[in-house]
C-alpha atoms as an extended CHARMM CRD file, in Angstrom:
* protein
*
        64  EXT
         1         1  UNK       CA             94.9460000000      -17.8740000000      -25.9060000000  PROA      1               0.0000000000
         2         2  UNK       CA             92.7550000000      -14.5630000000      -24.9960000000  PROA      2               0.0000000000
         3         3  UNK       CA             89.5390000000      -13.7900000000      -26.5820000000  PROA      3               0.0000000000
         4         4  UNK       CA             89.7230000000      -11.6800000000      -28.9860000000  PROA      4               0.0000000000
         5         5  UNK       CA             86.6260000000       -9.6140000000      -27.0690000000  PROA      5               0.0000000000
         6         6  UNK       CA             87.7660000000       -7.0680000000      -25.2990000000  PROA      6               0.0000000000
         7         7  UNK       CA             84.9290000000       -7.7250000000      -22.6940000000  PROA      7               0.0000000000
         8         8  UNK       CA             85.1990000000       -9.5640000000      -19.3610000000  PROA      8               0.0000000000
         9         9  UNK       CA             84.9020000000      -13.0930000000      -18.9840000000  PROA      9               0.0000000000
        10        10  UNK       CA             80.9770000000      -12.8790000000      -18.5660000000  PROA      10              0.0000000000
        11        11  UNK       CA             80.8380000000      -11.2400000000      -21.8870000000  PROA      11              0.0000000000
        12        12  UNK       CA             82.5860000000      -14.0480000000      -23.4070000000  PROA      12              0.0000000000
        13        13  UNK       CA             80.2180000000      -16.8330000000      -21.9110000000  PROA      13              0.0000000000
        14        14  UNK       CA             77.6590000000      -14.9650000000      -23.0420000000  PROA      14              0.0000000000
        15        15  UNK       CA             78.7480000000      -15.0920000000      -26.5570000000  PROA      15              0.0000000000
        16        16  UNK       CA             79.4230000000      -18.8350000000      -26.5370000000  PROA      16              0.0000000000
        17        17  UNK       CA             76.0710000000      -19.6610000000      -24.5870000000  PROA      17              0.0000000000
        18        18  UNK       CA             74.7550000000      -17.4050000000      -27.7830000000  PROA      18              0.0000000000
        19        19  UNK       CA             75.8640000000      -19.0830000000      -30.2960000000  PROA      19              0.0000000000
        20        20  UNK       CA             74.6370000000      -22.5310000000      -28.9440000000  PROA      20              0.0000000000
        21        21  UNK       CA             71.4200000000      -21.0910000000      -28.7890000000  PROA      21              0.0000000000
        22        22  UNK       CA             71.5980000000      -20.1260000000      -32.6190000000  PROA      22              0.0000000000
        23        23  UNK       CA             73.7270000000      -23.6240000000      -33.6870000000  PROA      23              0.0000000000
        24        24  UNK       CA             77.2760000000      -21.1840000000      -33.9010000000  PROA      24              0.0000000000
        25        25  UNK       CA             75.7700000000      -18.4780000000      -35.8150000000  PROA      25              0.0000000000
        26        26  UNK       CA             74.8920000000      -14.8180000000      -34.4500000000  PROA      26              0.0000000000
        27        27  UNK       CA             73.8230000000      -11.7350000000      -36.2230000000  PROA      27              0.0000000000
        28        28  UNK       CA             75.6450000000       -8.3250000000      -34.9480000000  PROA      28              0.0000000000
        29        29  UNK       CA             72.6680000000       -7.1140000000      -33.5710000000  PROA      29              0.0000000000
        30        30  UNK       CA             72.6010000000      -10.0560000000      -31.1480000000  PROA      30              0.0000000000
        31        31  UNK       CA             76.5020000000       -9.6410000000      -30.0590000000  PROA      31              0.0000000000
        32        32  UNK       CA             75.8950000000       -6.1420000000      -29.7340000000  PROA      32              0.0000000000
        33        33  UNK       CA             72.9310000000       -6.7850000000      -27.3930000000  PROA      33              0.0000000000
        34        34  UNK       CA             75.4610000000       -8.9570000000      -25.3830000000  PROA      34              0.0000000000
        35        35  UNK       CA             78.1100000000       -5.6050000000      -25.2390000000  PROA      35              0.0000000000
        36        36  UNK       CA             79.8970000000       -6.5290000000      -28.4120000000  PROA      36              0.0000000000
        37        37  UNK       CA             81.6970000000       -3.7820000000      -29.8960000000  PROA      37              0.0000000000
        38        38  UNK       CA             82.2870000000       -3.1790000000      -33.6780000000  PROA      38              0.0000000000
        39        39  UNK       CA             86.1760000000       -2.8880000000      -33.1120000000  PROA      39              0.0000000000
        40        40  UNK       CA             85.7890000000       -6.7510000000      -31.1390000000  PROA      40              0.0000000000
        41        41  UNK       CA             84.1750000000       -8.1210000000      -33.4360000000  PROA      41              0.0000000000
        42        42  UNK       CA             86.5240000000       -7.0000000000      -36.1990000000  PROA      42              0.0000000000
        43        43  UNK       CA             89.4770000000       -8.4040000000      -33.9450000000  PROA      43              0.0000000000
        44        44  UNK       CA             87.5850000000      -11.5880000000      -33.4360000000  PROA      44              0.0000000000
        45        45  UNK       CA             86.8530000000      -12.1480000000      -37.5800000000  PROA      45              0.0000000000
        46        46  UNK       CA             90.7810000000      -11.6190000000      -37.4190000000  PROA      46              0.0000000000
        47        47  UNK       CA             91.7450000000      -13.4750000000      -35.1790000000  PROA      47              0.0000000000
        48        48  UNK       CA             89.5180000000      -16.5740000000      -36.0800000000  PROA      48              0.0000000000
        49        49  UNK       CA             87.1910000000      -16.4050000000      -33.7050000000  PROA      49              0.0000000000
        50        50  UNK       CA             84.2260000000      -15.5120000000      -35.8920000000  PROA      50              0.0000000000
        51        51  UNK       CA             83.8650000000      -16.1330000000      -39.8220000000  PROA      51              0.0000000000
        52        52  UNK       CA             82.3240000000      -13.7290000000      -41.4400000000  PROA      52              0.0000000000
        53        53  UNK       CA             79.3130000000      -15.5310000000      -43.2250000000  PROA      53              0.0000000000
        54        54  UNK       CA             77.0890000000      -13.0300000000      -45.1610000000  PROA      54              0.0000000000
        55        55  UNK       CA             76.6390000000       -9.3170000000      -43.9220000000  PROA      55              0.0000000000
        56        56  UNK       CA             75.9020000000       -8.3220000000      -40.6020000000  PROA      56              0.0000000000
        57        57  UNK       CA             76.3480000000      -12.4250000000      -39.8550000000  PROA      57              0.0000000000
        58        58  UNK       CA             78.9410000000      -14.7020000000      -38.6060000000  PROA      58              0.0000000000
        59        59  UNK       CA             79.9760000000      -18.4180000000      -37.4900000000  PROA      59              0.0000000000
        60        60  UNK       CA             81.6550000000      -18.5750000000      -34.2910000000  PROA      60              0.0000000000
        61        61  UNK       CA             84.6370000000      -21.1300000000      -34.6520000000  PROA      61              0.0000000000
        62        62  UNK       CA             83.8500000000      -23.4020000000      -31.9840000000  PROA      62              0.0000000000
        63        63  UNK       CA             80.4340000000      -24.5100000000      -30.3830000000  PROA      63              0.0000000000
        64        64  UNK       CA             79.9250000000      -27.5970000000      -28.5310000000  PROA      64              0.0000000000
């Protein structure tokens, strides 16, 4: 299935290697710094990809 980020594949790694960094769970100002748009991450909260957890925070669905 495709990412829900509309980014290349180097924005999505950089996501994922994120969120291990921070145990699944980025702010938007750090997916922004990574090139995460507003409209991506509302497709990715959609989609499943990220749960929104408290404001301006989310929980990515799968870290390893």
């Amino acid at each position: 299935m495709p990412s829900p980020l509309s980014g290349d594949h180097r924005q999505v790694h950089d996501v994922e290697a994120l969120a291990r960094q921070h145990w699944g769970v980025v702010s938007r100002r750090q997916l922004a710094g990574v090139g995460v748009t507003d409209a991506d991450v509302a497709r990715a909260v959609r989609a499943g990809s990220l749960e929104r957890v408290r404001r301006g925070w989310f929980a990515t669905a799968h870290v390893d």
